[in-house]
N, C-alpha and C positions, 0 to 999 in steps of 0.2 A: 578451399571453400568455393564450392560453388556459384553461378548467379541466382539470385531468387529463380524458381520457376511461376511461369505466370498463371495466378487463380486469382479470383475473383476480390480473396481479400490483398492481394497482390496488386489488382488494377485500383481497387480503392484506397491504397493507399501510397501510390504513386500517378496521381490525376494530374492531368493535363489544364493549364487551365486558361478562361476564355479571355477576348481582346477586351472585353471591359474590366473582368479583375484584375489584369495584368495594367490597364489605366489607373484604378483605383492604387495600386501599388504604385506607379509613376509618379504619384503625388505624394511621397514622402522619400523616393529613392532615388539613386542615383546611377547610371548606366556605366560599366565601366568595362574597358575591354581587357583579356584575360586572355594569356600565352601558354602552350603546350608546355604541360607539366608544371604549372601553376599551382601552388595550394591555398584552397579560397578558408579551407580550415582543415584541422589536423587533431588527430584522438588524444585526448587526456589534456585538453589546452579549453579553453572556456573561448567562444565567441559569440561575438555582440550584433553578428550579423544575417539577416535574411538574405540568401540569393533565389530569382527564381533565374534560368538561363533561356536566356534571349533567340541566342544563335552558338553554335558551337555544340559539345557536349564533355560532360562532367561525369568521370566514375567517383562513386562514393565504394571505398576499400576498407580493407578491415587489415592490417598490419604489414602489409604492404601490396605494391599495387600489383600483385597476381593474383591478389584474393578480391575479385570483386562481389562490391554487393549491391548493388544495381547501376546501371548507366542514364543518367537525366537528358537527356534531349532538349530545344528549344519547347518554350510552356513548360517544364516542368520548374518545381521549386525544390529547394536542397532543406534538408535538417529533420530535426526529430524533435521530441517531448522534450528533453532537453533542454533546447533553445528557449524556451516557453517559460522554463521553470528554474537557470542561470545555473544548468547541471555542465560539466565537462562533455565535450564529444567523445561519443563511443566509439566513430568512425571517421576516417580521412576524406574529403572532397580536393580530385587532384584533376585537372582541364586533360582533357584526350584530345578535344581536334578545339585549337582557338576558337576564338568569336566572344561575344557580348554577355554581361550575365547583368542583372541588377540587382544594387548591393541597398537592404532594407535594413534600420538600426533595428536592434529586439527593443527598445521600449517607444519606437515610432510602430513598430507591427503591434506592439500589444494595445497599444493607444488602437491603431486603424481595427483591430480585431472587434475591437467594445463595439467601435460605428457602424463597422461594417458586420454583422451576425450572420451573414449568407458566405458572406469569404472566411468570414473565423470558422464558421462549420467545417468547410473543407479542409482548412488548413491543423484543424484541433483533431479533426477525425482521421486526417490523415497521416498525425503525429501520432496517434493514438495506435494506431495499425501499425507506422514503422519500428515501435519499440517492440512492439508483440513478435514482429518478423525479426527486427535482431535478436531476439534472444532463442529465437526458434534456429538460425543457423550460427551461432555460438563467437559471436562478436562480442566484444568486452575486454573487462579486464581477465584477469585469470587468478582463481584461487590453488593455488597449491597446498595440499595437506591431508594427513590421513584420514581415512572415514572413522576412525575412530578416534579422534581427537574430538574432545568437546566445546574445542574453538575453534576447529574447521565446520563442526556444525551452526556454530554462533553467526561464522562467519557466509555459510549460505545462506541460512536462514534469512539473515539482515538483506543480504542480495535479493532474496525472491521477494521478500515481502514488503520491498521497496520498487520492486520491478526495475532493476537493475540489470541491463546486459551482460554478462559472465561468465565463463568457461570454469568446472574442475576439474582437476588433474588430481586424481586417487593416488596418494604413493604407493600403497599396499597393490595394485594393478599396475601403472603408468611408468616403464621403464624409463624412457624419453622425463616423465617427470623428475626420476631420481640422478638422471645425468645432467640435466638442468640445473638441479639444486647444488651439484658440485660443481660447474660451472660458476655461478653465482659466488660459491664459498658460503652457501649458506647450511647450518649444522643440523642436525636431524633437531635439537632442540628447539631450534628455531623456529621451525614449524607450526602454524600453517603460514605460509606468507601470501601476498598479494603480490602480482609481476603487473606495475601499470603499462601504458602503454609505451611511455617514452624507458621501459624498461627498468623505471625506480623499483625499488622492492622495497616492500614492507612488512616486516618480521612482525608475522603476529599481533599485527594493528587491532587497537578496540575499536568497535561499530564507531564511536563517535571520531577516532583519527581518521577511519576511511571514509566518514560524512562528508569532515573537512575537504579532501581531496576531489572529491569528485563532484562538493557542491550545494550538499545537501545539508549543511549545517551554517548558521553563521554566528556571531558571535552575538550571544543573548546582552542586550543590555543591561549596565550594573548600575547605571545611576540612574533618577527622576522613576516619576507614577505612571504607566499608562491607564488608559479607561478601563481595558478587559485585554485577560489574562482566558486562554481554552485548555486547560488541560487533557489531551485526547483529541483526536483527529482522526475518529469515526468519523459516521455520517452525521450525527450531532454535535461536533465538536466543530467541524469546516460549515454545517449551518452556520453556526454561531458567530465563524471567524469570519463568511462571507455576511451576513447580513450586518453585521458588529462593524467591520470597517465599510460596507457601502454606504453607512449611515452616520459616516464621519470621526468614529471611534478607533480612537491607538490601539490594536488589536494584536497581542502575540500568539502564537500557539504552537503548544510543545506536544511532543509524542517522545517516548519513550523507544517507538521501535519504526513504528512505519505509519503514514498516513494510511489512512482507509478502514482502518479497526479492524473488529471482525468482518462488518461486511466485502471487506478487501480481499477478503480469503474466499470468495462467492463466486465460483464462476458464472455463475446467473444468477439475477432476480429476475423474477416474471411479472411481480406482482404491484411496482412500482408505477404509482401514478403517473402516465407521462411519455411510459416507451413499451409501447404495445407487444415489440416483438423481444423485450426483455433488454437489462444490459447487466453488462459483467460488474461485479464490484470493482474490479482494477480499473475500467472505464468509470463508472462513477466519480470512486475517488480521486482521478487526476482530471477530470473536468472541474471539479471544487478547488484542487489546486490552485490550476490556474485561474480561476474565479478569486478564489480568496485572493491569491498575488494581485490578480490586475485591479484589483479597489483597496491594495496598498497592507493586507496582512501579512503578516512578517512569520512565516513558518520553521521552525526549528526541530530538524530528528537528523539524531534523537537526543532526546532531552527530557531524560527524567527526574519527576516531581518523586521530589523525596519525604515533606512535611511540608505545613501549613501552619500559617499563624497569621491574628492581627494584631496590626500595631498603628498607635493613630489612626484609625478610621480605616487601615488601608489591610489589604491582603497581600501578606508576604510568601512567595510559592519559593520552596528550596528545592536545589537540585541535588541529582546525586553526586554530580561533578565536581561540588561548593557551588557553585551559582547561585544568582537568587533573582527571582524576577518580582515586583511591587507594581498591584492593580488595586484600582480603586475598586473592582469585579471580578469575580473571577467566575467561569463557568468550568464545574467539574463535567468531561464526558470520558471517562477513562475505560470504559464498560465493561466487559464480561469478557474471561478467556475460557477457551475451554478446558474443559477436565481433562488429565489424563487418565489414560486407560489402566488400571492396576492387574495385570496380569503380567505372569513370566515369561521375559525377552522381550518387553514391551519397549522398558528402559534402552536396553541395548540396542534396539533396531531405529531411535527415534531420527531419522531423516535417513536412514539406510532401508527403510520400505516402508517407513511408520511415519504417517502425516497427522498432518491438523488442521489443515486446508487442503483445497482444490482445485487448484489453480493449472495454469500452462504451465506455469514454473515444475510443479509437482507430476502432473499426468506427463510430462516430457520424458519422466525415468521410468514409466511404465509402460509405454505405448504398447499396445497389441499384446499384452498381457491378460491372465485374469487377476481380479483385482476384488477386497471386499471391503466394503462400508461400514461401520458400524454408528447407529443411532437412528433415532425414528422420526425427527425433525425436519422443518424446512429445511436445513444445512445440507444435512446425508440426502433428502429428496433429489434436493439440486446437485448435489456431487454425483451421487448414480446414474444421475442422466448426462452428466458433462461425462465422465468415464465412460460410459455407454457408447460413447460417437466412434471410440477405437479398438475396447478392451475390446474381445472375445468371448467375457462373461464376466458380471461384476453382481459379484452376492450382497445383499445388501440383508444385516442381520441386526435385528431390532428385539429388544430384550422384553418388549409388549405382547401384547395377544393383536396386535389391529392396528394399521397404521393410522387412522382414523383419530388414533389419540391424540396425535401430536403434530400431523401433516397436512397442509392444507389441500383441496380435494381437486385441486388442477393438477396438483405433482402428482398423487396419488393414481390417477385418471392414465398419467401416461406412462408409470412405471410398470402397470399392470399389462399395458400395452407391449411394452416395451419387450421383444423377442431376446434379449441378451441380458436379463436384469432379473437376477432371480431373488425373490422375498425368501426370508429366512424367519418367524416367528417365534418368541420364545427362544432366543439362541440368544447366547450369552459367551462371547472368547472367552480362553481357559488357558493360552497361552499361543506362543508366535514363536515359529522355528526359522533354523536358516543356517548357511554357514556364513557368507561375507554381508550376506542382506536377508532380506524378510525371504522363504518360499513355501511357506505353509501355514497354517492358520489353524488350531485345534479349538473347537464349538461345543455346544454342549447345550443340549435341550433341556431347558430350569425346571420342566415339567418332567419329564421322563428320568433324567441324568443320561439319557445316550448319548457319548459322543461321537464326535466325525472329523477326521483330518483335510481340510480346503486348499487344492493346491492354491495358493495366490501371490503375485511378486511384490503386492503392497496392502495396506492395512490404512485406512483412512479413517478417523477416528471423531466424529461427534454427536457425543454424550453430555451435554449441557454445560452449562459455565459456572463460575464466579468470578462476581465482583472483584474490579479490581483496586480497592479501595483501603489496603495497607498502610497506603502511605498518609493515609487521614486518620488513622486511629490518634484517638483522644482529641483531635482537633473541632470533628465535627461528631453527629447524633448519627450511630449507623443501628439498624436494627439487626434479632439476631443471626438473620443470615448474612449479613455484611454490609446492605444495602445503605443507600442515604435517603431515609424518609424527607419529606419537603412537605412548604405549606403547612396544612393544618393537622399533617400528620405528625409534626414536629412543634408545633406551637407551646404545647404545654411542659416538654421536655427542656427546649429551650428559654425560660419564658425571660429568664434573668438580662439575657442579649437581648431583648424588643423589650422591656422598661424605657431605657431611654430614647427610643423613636418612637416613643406612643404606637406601637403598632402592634401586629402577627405579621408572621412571616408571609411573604408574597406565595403564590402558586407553584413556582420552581424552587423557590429560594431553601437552603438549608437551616441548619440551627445557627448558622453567624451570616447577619446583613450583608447583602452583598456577594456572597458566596451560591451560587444557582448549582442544581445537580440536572441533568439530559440524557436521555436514552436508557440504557441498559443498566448503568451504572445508578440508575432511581429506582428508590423502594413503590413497586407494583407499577411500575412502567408496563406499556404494551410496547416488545420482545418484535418491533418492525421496523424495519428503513425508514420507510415515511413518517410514523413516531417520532426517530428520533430527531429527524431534519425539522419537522412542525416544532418540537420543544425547543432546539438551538435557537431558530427564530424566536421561538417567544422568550427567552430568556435573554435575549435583546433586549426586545422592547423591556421586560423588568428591571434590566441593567440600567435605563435610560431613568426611570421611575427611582434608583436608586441613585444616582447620579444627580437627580433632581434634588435630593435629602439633604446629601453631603457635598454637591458641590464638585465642579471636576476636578482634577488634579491641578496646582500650582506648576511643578514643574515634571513636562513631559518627556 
């Protein structure tokens, strides 16, 4: 493995930094001096420490130390997202020439980060970039498993859309993979397994045993009430969890698969109040992360809500796992997935050229490819143009007459522009060929019937969503497309539940008190970022307004 080469997002997010920030750290750290061949941390181990290095210099290696992947210098600082967020290291930091580093605890940094908003910047932004870079040169754990295994898909899937650093090893390709596997003594049934770092294996693990491991799970609480319960960890769900605990509120929140929801799967928004020159949904969301963490929300994925009930005054959210968590509140943001595609070989190619995001994770296995889009929405807008910056050509095929219908007229503006982006009108897929992966695409004009065969190495796929709202039948009032009406939309259906609080339902609130719906997952919600970040906050303050009724919890 290489060393990064140096570009621009390269210098940004390895920053040098100046004699005052380096002060401001002094005042919570400690200087200590550090010997060749020293490890200040080590991959697949959890540490509790910030260094930045003083004097001397520090490679940070990925499985051992021939593999570098960048070398820190005096003013630089060591670590990734990770650290921020009480994830395992992805990568080892080992001393090259002695000298001095200074050693900062992680919850004195995250304290100094809140004070300090001009050093958190640097320091979040350039977390931000180094996760992006690992996983762009293939640092991680490693997934071993066929591409046809429907739990080696399970198992990248959970990876990318966690933004997890990761390598695959294809058995059906990867000789090296299958001499490994007998090595190991591990059986072809066994498959797909995880190789961590310190070389454990893990056969087959579920998303939630490999949460455990690397971090991202912890053990949801069985006993006592908190204030508010998020089910969903979009952009309305981590509102909620951050405004919900800055406001003094026991705050948990479960995801099912990954924070960030659907807007996580975005490689741009443009249209976000706030950041002119656009930001990615994977940035979004892990700035809310650690936002929610650092005012004390207690995040858990994945962790799926299974049912709902009250009892005593309170909302009881079950898991799939048995779990059960007990809120005096809960706010539903579980929101909208998207559809799949029903055409033949669609099933068959689904993470072997057939996506459903657009992410680095995703464009990584097509680079310099042609590549086609399907759908007419902001989503497909913003994928076309993220694909655009490498493919060679990227069809983007829309089953309308006009994109006008469904896109907003910035995207619009620049896909037309756009010399490598060609509109497709009236084309409707008809199926997806290939032999190991996707490399063709068969279309079909709704108006004419002509078809036409697309050479393409991937197939990105959105066509609108539904509700993700299963797990609430019979619990709460959903209308008939799945949705959860609120408010006054719900009042009269429910009216049996608001007898005894003399009331109607609040603004966000469902058919049971205390229970809010936000974003995507609400009947005739407006379908935007900013939406659903506004509702999570307001469904705070409702939360607080119900809390007021009933009283907080006795024991938390």
């Amino acid at each position: 493995m290489p060393t990064l080469t140096p570009t621009a997002d390269v210098h940004a997010a390895y920053p040098r930094l100046t004699d005052d920030q380096i002060a401001i750290l002094r005042s919570c750290g400690q200087q200590r001096q550090v010997g060749e061949g020293e490890q200040l941390f080590r991959a697949g181990e959890r540490t509790d420490e910030f260094f930045v290095v003083l004097s001397g210099e520090v490679a940070v290696v990925h499985d051992d130390p021939e593999h570098v992947v960048q070398r820190h210098g005096p003013r630089s600082f060591l670590g990734e997202l990770g650290l921020l967020e009480g994830q395992t290291a992805f990568v080892s930091a080992v001393v090259n020439k002695p000298g001095e580093v200074l050693a900062v605890g992680s919850a004195a940094l995250r304290d100094l980060l809140s004070r300090e908003p001009g050093l958190g910047d640097v320091i979040l932004r350039a977390y931000l970039l180094r996760r992006t870079l690992l996983v762009g040169v293939g640092t991680g754990f490693r997934i071993i498993g066929s591409a046809f295994s429907a739990d080696t898909r399970r198992l990248l899937e959970f990876a990318a859309r966690n933004r997890l650093p990761h390598r695959w090893a294809d058995l059906e390709k990867d000789a090296e993979a299958e001499a490994l596997l007998r090595r190991l003594g591990v059986a072809p049934e066994e498959t797909p397994i995880v190789l961590w770092h310190d070389h454990r294996v893990l056969r087959n693990p579920s998303n939630a045993e490999l949460a455990h491991v690397i971090g991202l799970r912890t053990e949801t609480p069985a006993k006592g009430v908190c204030d508010l319960v998020v089910v969903g960890a979009g952009p309305g769900g981590l509102a909620a969890a951050v405004y919900g605990a800055s406001e003094g509120l026991s705050t948990v929140v479960l995801d099912a698969v990954a924070t960030g929801g659907q807007a996580g799967t975005s490689s741009r928004i443009e249209n976000y109040l706030g950041f002119p020159a656009g930001i990615s949904g994977m940035e979004l969301a892990e700035r809310a992360v650690v936002q929610a963490d650092r005012f004390g929300a207690r995040i858990d994925v994945p962790a799926e809500a299974a049912g709902l009930e009250q009892r005593d005054g309170n909302s009881l959210v079950r898991l799939t796992d048995g779990g059960t968590v007990t809120a005096t509140n809960v706010v539903v943001a579980t929101g909208a997935r998207y559809r799949r595609l029903a055409a033949p070989g669609i099933e068959r190619f689904e993470g072997l050229g057939v996506h459903y995001a657009a992410t680095v994770w995703e464009a990584r296995t097509c680079r310099r490819d042609t590549v086609a889009v399907v759908g007419g929405g902001n989503s497909a807008g913003q994928a076309v143009l993220f694909l655009a910056r490498e493919s060679p050509a990227v069809h983007l095929l829309v089953r309308g007459g006009a994109l006008e219908e469904n896109m907003s007229r910035y995207l619009i503006d620049r896909i037309e522009r756009h010399p490598r982006i060609h509109v497709r009108l009236h084309t409707e897929v008809r199926e997806v060929s290939g032999e190991e992966r996707v490399e063709s695409v068969l279309v079909e004009d709704n108006r004419t019937g002509e078809q036409q065969v697309l050479p393409a190495r991937a197939l990105f796929v959105f066509i609108g969503a539904r509700p993700a709202t299963s797990w609430l039948a019979g619990a709460v009032t959903l209308d008939k497309r799945g949705f959860i009406p609120t408010g006054q939309d719900v009042a009269e259906a429910a009216a049996d539940a608001w007898e005894p609080l003399g009331r109607v339902p609040l603004a966000l609130e469902t058919g049971l008190p205390g229970v809010f719906a936000v974003g995507d997952v609400r009947s005739r919600s407006v379908k935007r970022v900013a939406s659903a970040v506004g509702e999570g906050a307001m469904a705070v303050r409702l939360a607080h307004e119900h809390l007021g009724e009933v009283g907080a919890p006795a024991v938390r």
